[in-house]
C-alpha positions in Angstrom: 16.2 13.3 -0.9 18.8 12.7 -3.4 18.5 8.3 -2.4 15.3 8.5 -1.9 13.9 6.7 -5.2 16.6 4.2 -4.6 15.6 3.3 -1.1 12.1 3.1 -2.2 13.3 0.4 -4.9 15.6 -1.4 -2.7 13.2 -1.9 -0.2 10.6 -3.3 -2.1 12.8 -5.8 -3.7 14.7 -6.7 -1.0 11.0 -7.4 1.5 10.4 -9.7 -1.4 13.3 -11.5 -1.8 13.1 -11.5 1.7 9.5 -13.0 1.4 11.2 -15.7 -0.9 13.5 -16.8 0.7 11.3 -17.4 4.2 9.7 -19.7 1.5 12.8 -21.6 0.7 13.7 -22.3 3.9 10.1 -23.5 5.3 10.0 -26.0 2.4 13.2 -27.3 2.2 13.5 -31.1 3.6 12.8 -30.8 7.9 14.4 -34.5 8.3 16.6 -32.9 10.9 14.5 -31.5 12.9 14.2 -33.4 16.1 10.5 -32.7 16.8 9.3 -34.7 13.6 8.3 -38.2 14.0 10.2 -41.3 11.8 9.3 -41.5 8.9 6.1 -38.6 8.8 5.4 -37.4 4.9 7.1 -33.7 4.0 3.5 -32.6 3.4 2.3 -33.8 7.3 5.8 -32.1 8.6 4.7 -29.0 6.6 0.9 -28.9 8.1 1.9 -29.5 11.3 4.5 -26.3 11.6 3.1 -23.0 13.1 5.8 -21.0 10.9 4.6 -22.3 8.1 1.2 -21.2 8.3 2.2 -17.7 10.2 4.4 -17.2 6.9 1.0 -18.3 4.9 -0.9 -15.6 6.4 1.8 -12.8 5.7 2.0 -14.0 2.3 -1.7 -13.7 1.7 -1.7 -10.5 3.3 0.7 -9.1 1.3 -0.5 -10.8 -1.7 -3.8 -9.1 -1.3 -3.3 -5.7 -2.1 -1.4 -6.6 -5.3 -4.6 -9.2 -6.6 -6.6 -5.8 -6.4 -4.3 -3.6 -8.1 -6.1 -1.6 -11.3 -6.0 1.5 -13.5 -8.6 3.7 -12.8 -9.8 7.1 -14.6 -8.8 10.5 -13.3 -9.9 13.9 -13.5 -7.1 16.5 -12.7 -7.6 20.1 -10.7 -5.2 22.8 -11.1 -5.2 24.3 -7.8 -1.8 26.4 -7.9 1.6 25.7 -9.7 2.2 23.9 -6.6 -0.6 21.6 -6.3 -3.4 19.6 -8.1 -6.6 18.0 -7.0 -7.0 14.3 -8.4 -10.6 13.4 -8.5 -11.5 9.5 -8.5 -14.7 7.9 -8.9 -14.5 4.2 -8.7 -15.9 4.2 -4.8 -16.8 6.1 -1.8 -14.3 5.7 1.2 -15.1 6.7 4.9 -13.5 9.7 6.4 -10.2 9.2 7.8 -8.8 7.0 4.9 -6.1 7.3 2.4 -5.2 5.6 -0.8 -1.9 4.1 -2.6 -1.3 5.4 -6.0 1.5 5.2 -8.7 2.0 5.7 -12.5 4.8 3.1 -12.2 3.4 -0.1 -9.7 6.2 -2.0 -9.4 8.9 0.6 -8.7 6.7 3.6 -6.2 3.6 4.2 -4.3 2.5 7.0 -2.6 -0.1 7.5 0.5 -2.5 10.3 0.5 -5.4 11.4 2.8 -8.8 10.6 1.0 -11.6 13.8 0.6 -14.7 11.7 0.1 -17.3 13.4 -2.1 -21.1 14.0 -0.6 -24.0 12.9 -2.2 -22.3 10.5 -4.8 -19.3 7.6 -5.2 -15.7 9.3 -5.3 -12.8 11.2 -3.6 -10.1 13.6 -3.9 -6.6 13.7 -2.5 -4.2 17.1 -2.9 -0.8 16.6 -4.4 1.5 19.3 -3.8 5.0 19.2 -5.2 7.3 17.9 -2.6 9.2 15.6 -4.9 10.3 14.2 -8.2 6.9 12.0 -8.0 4.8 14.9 -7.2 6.2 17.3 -9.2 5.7 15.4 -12.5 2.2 14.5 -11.4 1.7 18.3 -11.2 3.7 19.4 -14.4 2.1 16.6 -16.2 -0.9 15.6 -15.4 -2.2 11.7 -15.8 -5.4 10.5 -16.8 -5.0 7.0 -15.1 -3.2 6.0 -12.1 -2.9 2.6 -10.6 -4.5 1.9 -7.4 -4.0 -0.9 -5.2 -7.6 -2.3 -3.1 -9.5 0.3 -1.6 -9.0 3.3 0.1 -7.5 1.9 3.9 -8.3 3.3 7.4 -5.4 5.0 8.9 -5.0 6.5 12.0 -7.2 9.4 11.3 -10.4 6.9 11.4 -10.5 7.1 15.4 -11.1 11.2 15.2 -14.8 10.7 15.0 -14.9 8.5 18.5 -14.1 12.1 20.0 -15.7 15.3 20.4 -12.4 17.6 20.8 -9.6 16.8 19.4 -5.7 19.0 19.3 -4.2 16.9 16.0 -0.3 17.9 15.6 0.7 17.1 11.5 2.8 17.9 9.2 3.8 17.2 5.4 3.3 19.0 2.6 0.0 18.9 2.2 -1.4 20.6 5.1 
């Protein structure tokens, strides 16, 4: 608990210098490398690499998320001094998703399960306060969080391929 916020950073910073420096090294010169022909272009030794392009598709994955990251509207629910229900209306996700939010994008995120609303766009998630994050978002409540792409399958998505089901959770939220 009391390293937590400093992991978070540190992790974060670290898979992207980690990111950059994959980079470096697939660009710098590959004269060396025994499996290149005499005298081939930088750019044809480049194409012709499989690492290149696997580190490519990473990139644009992780890139992604951050090219649809937005503020977005909303609406706060006191449910106890413990919890609040945030209300957002900028789409409808299926059951069994969850959504990334943060007042601060660069530095924390934080997964939640997603309510969907029926009969119009929006969903819901319940904060309860089970850390410094939390507790602020409860004590304080914002008006606009950041949200990064839309609301993601997780594991729970695979729940409606069965008719009876024993789920075993926990977390603060349950």
């Amino acid at each position: 608990k009391k390293h937590h916020n400093t992991f978070e950073l540190s992790h974060r910073l670290l898979g992207w210098t980690a990111l950059l420096l994959f980079w470096v090294r697939a660009l710098l010169p590959s004269r060396l490398d025994p499996s290149v022909a005499a005298g081939a272009s930088l750019a044809a030794q480049h194409v012709r690499r499989p690492e290149n392009w696997i580190l490519l598709s990473a990139t644009i994955s992780i890139a992604s998320t951050w090219l649809s990251l937005r503020t977005v509207p909303v609406q706060v629910t006191p449910l106890s001094r413990h919890a609040v229900m945030l209300t957002f209306s900028y789409t409808l996700p299926v059951n069994g998703t969850f959504t990334r939010i943060s007042s601060r994008p660069l530095l924390e995120w934080h997964s939640f399960a997603t309510i969907p609303e029926r009969g119009r766009p929006g969903y819901s998630i319940i904060v309860s306060g089970a850390g410094d994050w939390t507790k602020a978002c409860i004590g304080d409540p914002p008006s606009s969080l950041w949200v990064r792409g839309l609301p993601t399958c997780g594991v729970m998505r695979i729940a409606t391929l069965f008719d009876r089901l024993v789920i075993i959770a926990t977390g603060s939220g349950i």
